[in-house]
C-alpha positions, 0 to 999 in steps of 0.5 A, a space after each residue: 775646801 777650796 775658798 773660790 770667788 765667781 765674778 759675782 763674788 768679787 763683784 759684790 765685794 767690791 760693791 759693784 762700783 762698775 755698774 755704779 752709775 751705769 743703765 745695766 742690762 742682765 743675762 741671768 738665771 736661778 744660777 746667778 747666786 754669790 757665795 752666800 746663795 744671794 740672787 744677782 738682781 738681789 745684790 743689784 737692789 742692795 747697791 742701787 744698781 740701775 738694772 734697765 732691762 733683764 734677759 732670760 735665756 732658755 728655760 727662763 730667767 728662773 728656770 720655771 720652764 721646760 726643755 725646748 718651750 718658748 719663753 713669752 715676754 710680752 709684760 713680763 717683768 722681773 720682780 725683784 729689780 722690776 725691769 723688763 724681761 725679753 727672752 732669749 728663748 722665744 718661739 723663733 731662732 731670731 729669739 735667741 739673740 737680743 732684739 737691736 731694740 732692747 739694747 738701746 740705752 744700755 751702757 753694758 750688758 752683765 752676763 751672769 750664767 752657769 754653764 756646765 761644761 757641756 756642748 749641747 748645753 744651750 748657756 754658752 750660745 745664749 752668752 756669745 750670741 749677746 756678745 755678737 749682739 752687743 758688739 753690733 750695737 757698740 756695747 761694753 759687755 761683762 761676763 761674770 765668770 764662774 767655774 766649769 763644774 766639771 773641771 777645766 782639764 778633761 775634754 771629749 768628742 769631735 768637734 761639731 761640723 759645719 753643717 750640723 750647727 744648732 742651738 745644741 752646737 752654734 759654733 764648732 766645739 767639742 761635745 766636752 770642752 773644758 772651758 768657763 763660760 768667760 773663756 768660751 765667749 774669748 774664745 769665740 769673740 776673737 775666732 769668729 770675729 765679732 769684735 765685741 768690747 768685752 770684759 771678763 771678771 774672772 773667778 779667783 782661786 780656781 784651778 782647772 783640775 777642781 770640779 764644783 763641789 771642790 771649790 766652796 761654791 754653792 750649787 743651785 740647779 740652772 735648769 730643770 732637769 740639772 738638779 746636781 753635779 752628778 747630773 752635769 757628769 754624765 750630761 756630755 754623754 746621756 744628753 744623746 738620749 734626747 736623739 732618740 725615742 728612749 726616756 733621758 730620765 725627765 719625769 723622774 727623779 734622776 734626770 740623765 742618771 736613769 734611762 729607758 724604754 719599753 721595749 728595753 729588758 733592763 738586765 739584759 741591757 745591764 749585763 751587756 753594758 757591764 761585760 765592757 768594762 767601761 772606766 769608772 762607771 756602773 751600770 744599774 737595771 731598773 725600772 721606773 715611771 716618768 711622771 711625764 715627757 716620753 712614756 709618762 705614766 708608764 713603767 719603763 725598764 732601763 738602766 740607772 748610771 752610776 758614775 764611781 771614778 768622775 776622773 776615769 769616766 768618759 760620759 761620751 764613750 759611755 753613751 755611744 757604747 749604750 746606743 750601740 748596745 741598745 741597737 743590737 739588742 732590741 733592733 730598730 726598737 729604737 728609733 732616731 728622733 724625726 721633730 723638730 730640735 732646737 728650731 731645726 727640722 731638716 737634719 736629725 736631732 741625733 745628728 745635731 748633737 753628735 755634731 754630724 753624721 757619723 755617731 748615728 752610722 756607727 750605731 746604726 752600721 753596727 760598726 765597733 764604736 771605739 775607732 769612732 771615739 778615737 778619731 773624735 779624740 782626735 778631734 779633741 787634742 787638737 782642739 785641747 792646743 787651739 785653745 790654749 791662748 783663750 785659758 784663763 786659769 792655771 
């Protein structure tokens, strides 16, 4: 086993003299663990960091939050270094930045976040939105780096258009992007200009080939409904479902490893899935029973996805062969998801996590999905080359 230190690791070995001395603002959630699973805010207390102020990103600073609901901080307080709280995921897209007030009398902004590798994985923005703000109010900002858990060598999908940005895809990335949160914050900092004084503590001993249980780290779960690697591995692609009717697995145990829906005949689905013979992947019918969130308290069939080579799986083809799948097996049965995602309610929630329009027509066209997928490959290779000057890791 690989001995892997984050930023926090070589941080707290070194005592935390950088933050000695200094009014400290915190970015972190349940994740932001050391190597003997001690809570940053923990390890401030220890050293008598000053901590100012803590900001909590979507789901909360620990994560006591669902998907997608408002974090109020009104007299919220964090309980172990007992400074204030301001969300980061309030009720209004204005929320997602940190307010120009709560930066004042801060010396640098410490972002601590575990990302897992995912586009539509809302960390990455909370993080380059904080960096953009702390250069706007001429602040040193820190981000302590820890490893992507999927590696930092396979990438996947197209890069998100111009009209399709969200809070699911703020910046234009494909939907696998083979970065550490500290490289997606070079990355941005330096192509869109914001121009922020940034520091990066980077992880020691991290090689881009190693997915997290390959590095020693612990693995604390850094929302609700990411409860394990396993979960993180199949994300790039199954977090689609969230564009749909269909139950990505929340109320369930497995998260999406399971989906389904009513109207879905599970060895049909099965069968239909298995005749591709997709990469590294098994498709499993089932039925379950969400406990809550789309048909809560109804048994549903599906499938469970049960990936069995993580190197040759390709959760975005995966996914985008299901839909295709679904739709011509059961017809407008499924539906495209027509609320509000992520503060947007005047393009589809599909569309914004695709990254524009040409996921949904394919599916819905009955189009071969595998020219699509190729033409996103495409996408990122190109991608894999532009941000070969942003890499820190071998």
């Amino acid at each position: 086993m690989a001995d892997v230190r984050t930023g926090l690791d070589r941080l707290v070995a070194g005592n935390m003299a950088p933050l000695m001395g200094l009014r400290v603002g915190l970015v972190c959630h349940p994740a932001s663990v050391d190597r003997a699973w001690v809570h940053i805010t923990q390890r401030c207390r220890e050293f008598g960091v000053n901590v100012v102020r803590c900001f909590g990103p979507e789901h909360g600073i620990w994560a006591d939050a669902q998907d997608m609901i408002a974090v109020d901080d009104a007299s919220a307080v964090e309980p172990v270094t007992g400074a204030p709280v301001s969300s980061l995921y309030g009720a209004t897209e204005e929320s997602l930045a940190p307010r120009a007030e709560d930066l004042v009398g801060l010396d640098v902004l410490v972002i601590d976040l575990q990302d897992i590798g995912s586009r539509y994985y809302t960390y990455i923005y909370t993080a380059a939105l904080c960096v953009r703000a702390a250069a706007r109010a001429g602040l040193r900002v820190m981000v302590l780096d820890r490893p992507n858990p999927l590696g930092g060598h396979l990438l996947e999908g197209g890069m998100t258009g111009p009209e399709y940005l969200s809070f699911v895809g703020l910046w234009p990335l494909p939907v696998r992007h083979g970065l550490t949160i500290g490289e997606v914050c070079t990355l941005l900092n330096a192509r869109e200009g914001f121009g922020a004084a940034l520091e990066v503590i980077e992880v020691e001993g991290w090689r881009r080939t190693q997915w997290h249980d390959e590095t020693g780290l612990p693995w604390v779960q850094p929302s609700p409904n990411m409860p394990t690697l396993d979960t993180a591995t199949v994300y790039p692609g199954m977090c689609l479902i969230e564009g749909s009717n269909l139950s990505e697995g929340r109320g369930a145990t497995r998260p999406f490893e399971t989906i389904g829906a009513a109207f879905i005949q599970p060895f049909e689905l099965a069968d239909a899935m298995s005749r591709l013979d997709l990469p590294g992947v098994v498709s499993r019918p089932l039925y379950f029973r969400p406990t809550f969130h789309k048909f809560g308290g109804q048994t549903i069939g599906g499938l469970g996805v049960h990936v069995t080579d993580r190197e040759a799986f390709q959760p975005l083809r995966y996914t985008l062969h299901l839909l295709w799948q679904i739709r011509r097996l059961f017809g407008d049965a499924m539906v495209w998801r027509t609320e509000v995602y992520e503060f947007v309610g005047d393009r589809l929630a599909i569309d914004l996590l695709f990254g524009d329009t040409r996921g949904r027509a394919c599916i819905d066209a009955g189009t071969p999905p595998d020219d699509l997928y190729a033409a996103w490959d495409r996408e990122a290779q190109a991608f894999a080359s532009a941000r070969r000057p942003y890499l820190r890791y071998a």
